[in-house]
MISENU-681370 format. One record per residue (C-alpha): residue number from 1; chain; x, y, z. Coordinates in nm, 2 decimals. Each point is the difference from the previous one (the first is absolute). Layout:
REM MISENU-681370
{pt NUM,A,{X,Y,Z}}
...
END
This chain:
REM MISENU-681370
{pt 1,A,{5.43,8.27,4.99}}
{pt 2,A,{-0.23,0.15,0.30}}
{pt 3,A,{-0.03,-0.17,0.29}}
{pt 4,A,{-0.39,-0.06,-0.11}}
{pt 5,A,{0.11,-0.19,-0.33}}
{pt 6,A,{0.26,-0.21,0.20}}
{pt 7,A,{-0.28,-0.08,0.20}}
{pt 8,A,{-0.23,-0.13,-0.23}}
{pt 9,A,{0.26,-0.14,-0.26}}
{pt 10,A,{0.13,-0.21,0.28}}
{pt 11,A,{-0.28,-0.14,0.13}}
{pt 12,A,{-0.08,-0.12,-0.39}}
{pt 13,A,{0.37,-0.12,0.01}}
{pt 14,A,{-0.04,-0.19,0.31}}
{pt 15,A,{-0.32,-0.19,-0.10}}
{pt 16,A,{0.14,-0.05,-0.34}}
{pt 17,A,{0.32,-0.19,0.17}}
{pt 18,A,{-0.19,-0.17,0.23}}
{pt 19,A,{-0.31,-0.13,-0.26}}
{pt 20,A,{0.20,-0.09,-0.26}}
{pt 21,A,{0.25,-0.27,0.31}}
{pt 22,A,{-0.37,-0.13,0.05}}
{pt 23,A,{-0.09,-0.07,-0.39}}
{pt 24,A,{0.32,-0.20,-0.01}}
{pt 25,A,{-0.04,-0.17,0.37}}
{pt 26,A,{-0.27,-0.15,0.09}}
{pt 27,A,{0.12,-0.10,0.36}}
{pt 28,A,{0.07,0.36,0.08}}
{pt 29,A,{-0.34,0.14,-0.17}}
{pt 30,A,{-0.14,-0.27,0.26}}
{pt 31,A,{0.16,0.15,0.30}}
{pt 32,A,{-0.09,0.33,-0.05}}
{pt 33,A,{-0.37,-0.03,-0.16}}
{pt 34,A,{-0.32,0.13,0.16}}
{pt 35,A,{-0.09,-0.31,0.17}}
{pt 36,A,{-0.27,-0.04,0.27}}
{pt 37,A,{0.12,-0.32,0.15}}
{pt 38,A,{0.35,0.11,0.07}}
{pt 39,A,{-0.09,0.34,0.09}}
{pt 40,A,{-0.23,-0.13,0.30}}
{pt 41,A,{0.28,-0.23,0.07}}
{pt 42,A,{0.25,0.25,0.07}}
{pt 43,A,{0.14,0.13,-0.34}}
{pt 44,A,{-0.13,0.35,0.05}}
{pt 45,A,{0.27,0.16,-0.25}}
{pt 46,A,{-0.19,-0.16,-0.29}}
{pt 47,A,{-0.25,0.34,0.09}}
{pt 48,A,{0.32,0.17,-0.13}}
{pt 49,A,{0.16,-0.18,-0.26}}
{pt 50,A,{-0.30,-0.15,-0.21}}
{pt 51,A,{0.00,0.36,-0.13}}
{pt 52,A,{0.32,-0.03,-0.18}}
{pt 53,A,{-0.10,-0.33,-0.17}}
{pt 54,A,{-0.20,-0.01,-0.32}}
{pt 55,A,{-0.19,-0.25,-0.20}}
{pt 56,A,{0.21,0.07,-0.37}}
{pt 57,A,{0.18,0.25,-0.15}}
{pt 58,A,{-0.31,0.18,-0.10}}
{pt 59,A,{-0.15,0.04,0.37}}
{pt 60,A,{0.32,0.14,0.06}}
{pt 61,A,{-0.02,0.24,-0.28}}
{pt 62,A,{-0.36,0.08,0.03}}
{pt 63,A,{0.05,0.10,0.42}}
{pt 64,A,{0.35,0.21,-0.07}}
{pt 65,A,{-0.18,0.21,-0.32}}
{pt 66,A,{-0.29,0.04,0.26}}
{pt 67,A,{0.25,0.12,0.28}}
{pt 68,A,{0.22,0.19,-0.29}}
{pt 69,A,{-0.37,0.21,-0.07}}
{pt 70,A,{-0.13,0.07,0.28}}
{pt 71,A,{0.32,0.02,0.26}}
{pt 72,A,{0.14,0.30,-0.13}}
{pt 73,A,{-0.33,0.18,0.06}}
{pt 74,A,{0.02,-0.11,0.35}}
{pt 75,A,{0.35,0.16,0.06}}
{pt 76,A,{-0.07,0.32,-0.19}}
{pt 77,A,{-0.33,0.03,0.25}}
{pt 78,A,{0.12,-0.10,0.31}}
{pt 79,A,{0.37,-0.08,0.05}}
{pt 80,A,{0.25,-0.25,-0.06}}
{pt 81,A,{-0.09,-0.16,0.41}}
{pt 82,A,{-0.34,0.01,-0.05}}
{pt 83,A,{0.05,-0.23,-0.38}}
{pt 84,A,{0.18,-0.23,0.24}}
{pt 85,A,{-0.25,-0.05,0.27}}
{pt 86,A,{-0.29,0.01,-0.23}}
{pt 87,A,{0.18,-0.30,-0.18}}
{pt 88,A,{0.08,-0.20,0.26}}
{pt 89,A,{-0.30,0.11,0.23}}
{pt 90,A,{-0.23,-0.15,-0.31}}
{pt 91,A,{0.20,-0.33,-0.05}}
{pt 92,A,{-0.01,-0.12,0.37}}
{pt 93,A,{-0.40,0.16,-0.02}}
{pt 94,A,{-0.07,-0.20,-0.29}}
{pt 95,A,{0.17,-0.32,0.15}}
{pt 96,A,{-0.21,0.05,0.32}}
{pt 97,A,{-0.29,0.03,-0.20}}
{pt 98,A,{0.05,-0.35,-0.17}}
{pt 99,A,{0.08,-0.18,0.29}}
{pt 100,A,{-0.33,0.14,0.17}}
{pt 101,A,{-0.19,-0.12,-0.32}}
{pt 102,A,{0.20,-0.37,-0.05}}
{pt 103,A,{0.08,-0.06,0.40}}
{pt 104,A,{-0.16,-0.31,-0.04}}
{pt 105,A,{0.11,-0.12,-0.35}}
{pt 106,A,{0.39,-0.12,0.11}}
{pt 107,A,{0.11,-0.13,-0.36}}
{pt 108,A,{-0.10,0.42,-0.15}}
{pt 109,A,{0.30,0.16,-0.15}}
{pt 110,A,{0.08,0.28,-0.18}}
{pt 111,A,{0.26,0.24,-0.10}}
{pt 112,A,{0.07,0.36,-0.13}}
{pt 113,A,{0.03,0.31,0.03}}
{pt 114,A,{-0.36,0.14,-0.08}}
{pt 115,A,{-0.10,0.08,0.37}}
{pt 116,A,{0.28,0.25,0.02}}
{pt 117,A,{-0.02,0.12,-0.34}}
{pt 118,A,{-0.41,0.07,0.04}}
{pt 119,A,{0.08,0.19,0.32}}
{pt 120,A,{0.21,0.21,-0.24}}
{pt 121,A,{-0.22,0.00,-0.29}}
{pt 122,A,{-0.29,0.11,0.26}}
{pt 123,A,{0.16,0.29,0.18}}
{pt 124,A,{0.13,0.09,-0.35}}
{pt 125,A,{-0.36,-0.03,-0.13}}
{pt 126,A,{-0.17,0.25,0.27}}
{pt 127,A,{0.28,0.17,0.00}}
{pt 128,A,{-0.05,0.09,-0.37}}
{pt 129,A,{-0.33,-0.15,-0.14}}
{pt 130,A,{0.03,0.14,-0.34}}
{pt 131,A,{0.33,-0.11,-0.09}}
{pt 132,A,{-0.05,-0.15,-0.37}}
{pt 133,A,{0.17,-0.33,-0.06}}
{pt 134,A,{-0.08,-0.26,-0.29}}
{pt 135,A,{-0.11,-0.33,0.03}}
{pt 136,A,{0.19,-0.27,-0.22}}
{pt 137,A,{0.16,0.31,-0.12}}
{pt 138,A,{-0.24,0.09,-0.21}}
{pt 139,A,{-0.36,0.05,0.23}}
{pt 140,A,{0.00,0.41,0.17}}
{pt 141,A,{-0.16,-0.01,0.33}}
{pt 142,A,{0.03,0.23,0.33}}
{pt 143,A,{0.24,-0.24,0.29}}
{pt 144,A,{-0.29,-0.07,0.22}}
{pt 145,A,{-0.18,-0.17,-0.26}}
{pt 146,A,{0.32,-0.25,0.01}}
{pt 147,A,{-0.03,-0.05,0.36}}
{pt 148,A,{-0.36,-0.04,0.03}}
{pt 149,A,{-0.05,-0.27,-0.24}}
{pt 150,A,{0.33,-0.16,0.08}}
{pt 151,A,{-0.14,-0.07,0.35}}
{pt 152,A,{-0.30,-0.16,-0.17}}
{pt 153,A,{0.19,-0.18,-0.20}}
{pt 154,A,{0.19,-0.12,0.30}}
{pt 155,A,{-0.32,-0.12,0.16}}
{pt 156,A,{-0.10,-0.19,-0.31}}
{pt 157,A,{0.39,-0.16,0.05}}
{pt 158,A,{-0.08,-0.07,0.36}}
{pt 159,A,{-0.31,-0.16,-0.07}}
{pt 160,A,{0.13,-0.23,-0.35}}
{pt 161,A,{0.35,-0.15,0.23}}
{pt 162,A,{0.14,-0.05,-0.32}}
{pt 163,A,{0.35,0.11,0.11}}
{pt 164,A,{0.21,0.10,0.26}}
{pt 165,A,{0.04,0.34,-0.04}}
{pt 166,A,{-0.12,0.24,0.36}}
{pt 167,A,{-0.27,0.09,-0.15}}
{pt 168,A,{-0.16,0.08,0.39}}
{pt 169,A,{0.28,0.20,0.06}}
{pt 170,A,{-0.08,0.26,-0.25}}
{pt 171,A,{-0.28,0.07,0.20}}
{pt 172,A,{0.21,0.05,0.34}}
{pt 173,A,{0.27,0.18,-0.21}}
{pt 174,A,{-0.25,0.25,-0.15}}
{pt 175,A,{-0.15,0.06,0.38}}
{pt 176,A,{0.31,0.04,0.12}}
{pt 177,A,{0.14,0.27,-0.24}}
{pt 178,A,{-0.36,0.20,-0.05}}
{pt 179,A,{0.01,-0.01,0.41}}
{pt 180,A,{0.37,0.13,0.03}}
{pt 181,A,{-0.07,0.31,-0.24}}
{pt 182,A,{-0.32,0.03,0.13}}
{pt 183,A,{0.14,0.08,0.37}}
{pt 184,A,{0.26,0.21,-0.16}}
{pt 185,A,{-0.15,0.21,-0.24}}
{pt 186,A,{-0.39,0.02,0.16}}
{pt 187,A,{-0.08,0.26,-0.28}}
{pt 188,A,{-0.04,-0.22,-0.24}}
{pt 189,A,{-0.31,-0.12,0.14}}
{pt 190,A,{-0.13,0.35,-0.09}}
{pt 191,A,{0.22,0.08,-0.32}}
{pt 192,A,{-0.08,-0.36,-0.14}}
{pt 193,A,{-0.34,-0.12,0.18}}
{pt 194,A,{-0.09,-0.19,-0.27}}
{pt 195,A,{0.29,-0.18,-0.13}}
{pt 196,A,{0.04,-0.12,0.40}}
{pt 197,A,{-0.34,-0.13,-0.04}}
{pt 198,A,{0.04,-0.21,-0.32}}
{pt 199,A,{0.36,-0.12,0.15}}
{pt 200,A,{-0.19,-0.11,0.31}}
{pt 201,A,{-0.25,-0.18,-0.20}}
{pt 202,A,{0.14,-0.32,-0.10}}
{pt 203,A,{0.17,-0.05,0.34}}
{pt 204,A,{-0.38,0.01,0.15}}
{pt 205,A,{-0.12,-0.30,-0.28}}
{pt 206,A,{0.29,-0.20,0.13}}
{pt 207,A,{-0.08,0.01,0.35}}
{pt 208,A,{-0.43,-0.01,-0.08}}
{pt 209,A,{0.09,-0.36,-0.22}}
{pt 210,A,{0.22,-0.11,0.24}}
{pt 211,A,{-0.24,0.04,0.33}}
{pt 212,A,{-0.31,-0.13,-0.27}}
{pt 213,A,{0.27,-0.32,-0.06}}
{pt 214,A,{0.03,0.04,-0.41}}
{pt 215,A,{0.39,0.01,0.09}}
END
């Protein structure tokens, strides 16, 4: 195994270990949750480690095939390092993100990996717009179909609170790793003008409902 699959597969390893301790603990899922209160009391790790707790076993599942997708794209195009900071660039980015948007809500929580893994997914994405993937396994579309109306989605989570999944921190994630790929590889913004475009899209909506106050 290359050093780019170790990489990757233990990373999934990791979050698998420490998710599945939280789905049988609650007092050690509470310690290390997203969790506004505690982190503007002093519990700045939870930035860190809310990203290697998940809701269930099928948040788990659905953020590791996400990273298994798109991660390997992200090593093949730019290098084993730059996988690494783009992953853990995008999870303290998305974690920012969400305390910027819930600073003032101290019982918010949340958990996962999906800041980190839409950093990925996005720099993947630019990176190679016309990757073809299937939705539900069965549904063709181009990648950057996925990731634009997954970020919609996301705002329609943010917006519903019906769970305590980051669903703000796909947003930071996604900035983060279109941002870091951007800087690294500024040909794209010629090479793949319009796919940057669409990417940048939803991230603009989020930020025009959130100044308007619908989020």
């Amino acid at each position: 195994m290359d050093i780019g699959n170790l990489a990757i597969w233990a990373v999934m390893g990791i979050t698998a270990l420490v998710s599945f301790k939280g789905f049988d603990n609650v007092y050690f899922f509470r310690k290390y949750d997203f969790h506004i209160g505690s982190i503007r009391a002093g519990e700045q790790y939870r930035m860190f480690t809310s990203a290697f707790l998940h809701a269930d076993p099928m948040h788990l599942i659905f953020n590791m095939y996400a990273l298994y997708l798109f991660g390997f794209d992200v090593v093949w195009g730019m290098g084993v390092l730059e996988f690494v900071i783009i992953y853990f660039a995008s999870l303290i980015c998305g974690n920012l993100l969400t305390l910027y948007f819930h600073k003032n809500d101290l019982h918010y929580r949340a958990i996962g990996a999906s800041g980190a893994v839409m950093g990925v997914m996005y720099s993947s994405i630019v990176m190679f717009p016309d990757k073809g993937l299937l939705l539900f396994f069965a549904i063709p579309m181009p990648s950057y179909v996925l990731g634009i109306g997954y970020l919609l989605y996301s705002i329609y989570g943010m917006r519903a609170k019906a769970d305590n999944i980051g669903h703000t921190a796909h947003f930071g994630g996604a900035i983060g790793g279109l941002a870091f790929t951007l800087c690294k590889m500024p040909q794209l913004f010629q090479t793949n003008t319009l796919v940057v475009v669409l990417l940048i899209i939803p991230i603009v909506i989020l930020f025009f409902m959130a100044r308007s106050g619908k989020i």
